[in-house]
PASEBA-1860 file (N, C-alpha, C; in nm, 3 decimals):
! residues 107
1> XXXXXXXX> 5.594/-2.332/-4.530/5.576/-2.204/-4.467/5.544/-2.223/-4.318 ~ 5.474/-2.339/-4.301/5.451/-2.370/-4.154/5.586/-2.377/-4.102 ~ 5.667/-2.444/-4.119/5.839/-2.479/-4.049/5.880/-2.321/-4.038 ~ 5.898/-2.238/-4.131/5.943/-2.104/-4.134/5.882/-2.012/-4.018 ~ 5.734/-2.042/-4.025/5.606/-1.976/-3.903/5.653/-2.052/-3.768 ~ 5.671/-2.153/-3.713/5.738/-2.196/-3.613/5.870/-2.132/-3.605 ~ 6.001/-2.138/-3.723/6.092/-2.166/-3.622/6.130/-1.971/-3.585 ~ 6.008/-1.895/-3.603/5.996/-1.722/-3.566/5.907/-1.740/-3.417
9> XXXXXXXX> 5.886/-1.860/-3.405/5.786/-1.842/-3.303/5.641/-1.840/-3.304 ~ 5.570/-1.806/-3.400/5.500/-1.776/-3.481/5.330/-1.916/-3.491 ~ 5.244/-1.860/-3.507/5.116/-1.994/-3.532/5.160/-2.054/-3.653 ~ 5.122/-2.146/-3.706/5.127/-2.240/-3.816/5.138/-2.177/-3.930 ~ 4.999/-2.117/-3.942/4.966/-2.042/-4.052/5.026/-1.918/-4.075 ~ 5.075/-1.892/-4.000/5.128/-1.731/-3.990/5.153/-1.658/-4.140 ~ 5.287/-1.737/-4.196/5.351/-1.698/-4.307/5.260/-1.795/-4.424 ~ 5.158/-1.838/-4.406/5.064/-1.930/-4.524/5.074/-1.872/-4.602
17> XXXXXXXX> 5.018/-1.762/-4.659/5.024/-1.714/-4.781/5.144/-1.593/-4.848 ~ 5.197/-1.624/-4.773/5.355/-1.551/-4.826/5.441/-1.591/-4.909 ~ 5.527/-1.522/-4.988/5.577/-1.536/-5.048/5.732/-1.533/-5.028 ~ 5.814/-1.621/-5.035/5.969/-1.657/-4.987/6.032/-1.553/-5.108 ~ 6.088/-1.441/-5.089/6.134/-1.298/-5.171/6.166/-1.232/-5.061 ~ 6.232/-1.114/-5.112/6.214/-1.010/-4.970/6.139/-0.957/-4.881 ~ 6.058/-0.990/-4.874/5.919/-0.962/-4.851/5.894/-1.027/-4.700 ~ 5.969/-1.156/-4.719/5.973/-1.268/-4.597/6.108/-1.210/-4.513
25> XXXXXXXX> 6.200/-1.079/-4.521/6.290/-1.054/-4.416/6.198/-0.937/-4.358 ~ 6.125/-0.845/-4.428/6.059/-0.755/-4.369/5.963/-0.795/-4.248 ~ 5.884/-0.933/-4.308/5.791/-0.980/-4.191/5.851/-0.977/-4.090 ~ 5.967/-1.095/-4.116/6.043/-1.176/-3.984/6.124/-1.069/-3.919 ~ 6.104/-0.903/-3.934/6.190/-0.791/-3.893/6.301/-0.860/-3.900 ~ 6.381/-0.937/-3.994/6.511/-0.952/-4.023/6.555/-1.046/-3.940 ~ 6.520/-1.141/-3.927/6.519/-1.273/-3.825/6.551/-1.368/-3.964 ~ 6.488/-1.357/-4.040/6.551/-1.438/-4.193/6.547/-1.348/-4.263
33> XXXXXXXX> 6.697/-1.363/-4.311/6.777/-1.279/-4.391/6.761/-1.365/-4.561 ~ 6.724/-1.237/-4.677/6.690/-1.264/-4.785/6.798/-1.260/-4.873 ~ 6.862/-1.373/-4.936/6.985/-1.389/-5.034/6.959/-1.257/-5.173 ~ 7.083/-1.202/-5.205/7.058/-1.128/-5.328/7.072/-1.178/-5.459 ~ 6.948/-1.215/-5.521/6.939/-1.230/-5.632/7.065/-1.270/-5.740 ~ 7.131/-1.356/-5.843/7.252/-1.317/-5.929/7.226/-1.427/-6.010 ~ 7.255/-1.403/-6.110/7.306/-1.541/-6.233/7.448/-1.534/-6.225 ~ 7.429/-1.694/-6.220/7.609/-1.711/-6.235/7.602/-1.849/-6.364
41> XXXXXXXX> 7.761/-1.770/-6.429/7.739/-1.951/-6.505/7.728/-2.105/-6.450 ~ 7.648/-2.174/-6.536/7.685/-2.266/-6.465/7.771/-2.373/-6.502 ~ 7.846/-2.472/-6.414/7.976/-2.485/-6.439/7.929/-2.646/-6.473 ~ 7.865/-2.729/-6.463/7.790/-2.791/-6.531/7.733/-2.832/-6.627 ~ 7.743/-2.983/-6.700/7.701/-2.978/-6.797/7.526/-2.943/-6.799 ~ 7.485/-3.031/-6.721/7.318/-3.021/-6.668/7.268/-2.915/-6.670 ~ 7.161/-2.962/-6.729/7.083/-2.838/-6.756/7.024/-2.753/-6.595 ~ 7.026/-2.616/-6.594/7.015/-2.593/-6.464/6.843/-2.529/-6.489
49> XXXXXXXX> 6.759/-2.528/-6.424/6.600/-2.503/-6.438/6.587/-2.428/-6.345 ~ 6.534/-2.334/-6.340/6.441/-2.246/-6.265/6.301/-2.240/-6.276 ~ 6.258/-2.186/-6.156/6.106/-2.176/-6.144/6.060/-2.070/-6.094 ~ 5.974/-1.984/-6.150/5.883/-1.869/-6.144/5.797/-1.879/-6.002 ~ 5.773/-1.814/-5.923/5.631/-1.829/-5.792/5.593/-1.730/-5.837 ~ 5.473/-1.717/-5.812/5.423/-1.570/-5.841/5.299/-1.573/-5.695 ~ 5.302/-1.469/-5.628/5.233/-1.447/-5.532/5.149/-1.321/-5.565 ~ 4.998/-1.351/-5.579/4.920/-1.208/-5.594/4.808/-1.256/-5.480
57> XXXXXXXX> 4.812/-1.192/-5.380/4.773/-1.120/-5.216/4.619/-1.065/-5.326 ~ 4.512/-1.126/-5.204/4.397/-1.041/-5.262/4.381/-0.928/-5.179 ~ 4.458/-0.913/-5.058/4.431/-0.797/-4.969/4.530/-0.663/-5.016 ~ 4.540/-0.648/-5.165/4.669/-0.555/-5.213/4.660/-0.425/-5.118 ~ 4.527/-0.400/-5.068/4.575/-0.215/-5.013/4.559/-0.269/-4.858 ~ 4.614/-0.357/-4.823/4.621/-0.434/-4.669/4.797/-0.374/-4.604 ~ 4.799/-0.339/-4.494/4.922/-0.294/-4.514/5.009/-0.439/-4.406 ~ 5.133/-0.402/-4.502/5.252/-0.511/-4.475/5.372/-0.490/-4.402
65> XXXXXXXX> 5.429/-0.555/-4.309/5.528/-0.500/-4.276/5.573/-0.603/-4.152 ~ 5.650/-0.568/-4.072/5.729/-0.633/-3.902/5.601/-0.692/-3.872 ~ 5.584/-0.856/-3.825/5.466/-0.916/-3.771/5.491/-0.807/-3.605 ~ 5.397/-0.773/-3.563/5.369/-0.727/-3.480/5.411/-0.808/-3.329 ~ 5.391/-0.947/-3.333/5.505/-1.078/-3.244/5.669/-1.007/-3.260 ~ 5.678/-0.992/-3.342/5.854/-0.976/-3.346/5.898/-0.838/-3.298 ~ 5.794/-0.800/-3.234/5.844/-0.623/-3.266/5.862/-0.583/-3.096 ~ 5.876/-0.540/-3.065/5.932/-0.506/-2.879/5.987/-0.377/-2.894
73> XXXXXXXX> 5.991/-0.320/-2.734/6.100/-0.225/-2.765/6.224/-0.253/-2.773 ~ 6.259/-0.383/-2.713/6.423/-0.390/-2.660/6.431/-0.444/-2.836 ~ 6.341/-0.452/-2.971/6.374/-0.499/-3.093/6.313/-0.455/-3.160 ~ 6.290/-0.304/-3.232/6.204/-0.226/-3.260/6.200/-0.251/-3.415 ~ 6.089/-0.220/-3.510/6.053/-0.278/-3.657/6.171/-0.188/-3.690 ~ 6.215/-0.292/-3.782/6.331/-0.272/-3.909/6.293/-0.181/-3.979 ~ 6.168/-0.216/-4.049/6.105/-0.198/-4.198/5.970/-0.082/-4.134 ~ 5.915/-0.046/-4.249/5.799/0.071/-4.246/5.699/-0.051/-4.250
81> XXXXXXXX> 5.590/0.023/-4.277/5.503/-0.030/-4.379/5.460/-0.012/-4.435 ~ 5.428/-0.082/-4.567/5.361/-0.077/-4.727/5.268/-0.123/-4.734 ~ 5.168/-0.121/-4.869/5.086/-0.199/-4.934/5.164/-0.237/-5.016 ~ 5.105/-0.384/-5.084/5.144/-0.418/-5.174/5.150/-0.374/-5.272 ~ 5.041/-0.329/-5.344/5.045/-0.194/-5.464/5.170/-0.159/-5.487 ~ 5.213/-0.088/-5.342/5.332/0.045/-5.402/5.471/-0.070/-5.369 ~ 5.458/-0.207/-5.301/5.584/-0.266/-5.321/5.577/-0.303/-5.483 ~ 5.456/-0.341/-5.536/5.510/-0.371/-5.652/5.506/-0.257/-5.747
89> XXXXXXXX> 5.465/-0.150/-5.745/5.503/-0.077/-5.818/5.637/-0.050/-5.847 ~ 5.695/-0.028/-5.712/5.897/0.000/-5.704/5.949/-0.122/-5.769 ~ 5.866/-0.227/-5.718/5.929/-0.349/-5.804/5.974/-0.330/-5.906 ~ 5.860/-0.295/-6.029/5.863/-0.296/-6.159/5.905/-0.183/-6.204 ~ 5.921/-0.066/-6.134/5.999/0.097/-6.177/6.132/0.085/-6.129 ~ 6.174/0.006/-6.055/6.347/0.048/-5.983/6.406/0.049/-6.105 ~ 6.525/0.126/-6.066/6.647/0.121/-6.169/6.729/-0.042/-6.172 ~ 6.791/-0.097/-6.269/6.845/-0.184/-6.230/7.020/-0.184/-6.214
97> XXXXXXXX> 6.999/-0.154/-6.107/7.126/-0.064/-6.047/7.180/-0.194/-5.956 ~ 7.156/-0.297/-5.927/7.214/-0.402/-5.793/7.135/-0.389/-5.715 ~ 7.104/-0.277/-5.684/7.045/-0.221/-5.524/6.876/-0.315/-5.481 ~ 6.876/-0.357/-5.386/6.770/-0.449/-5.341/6.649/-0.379/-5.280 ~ 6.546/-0.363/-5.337/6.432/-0.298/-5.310/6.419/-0.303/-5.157 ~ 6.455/-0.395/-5.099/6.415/-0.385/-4.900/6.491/-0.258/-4.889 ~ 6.616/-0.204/-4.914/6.640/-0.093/-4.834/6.545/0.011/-4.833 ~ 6.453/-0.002/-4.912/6.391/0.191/-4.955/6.289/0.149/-4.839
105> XXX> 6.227/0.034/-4.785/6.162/-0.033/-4.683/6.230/-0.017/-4.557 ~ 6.366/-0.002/-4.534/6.412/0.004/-4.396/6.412/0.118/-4.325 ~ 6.389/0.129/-4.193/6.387/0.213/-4.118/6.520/0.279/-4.088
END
């Protein structure tokens, strides 16, 4: 997370306790762009493994959004801002339609 916090410009710690999800294009006001989610087969015999992160923020009613460094006028915030609460609430209520929870976040 330090390499990620540098290469935004950013202190060391900046992105420390963050979580690499969508969550990390909202910070970076879209400076890193978040891949969409998909299972694909795999074409492989090898077994393919995944791994779970789970990020729970003790500051849940802390609000989140464009680091305040990235934001200018000539580059104005992408995204609103949330608490965590209500990102994960949409989390766990969206339809599962394709559609990627950052848009209902964009400005």
């Amino acid at each position: 997370m330090g390499l990620l916090s540098e290469g935004l410009g950013l202190d060391m710690d900046r992105l420390k306790n963050t979580c690499l999800d969508a969550r990390l294009m909202i910070l970076s006001n879209d400076e890193y762009v978040s891949v969409e989610h998909r299972v694909l087969a795999n074409p492989s015999k090898e077994p393919r493994v995944s791994i779970a992160v789970f990020f729970n923020p003790s500051a849940r009613e802390a609000l989140y959004g464009p680091f305040s460094e990235l934001t200018s006028p000539e580059k104005p915030p992408r995204f609103r801002q949330f608490v965590h609460n209500d990102y994960m609430r949409r989390f766990y209520t969206r339809e599962l339609d394709g559609k990627t929870l950052i848009n209902y976040y964009r400005i």
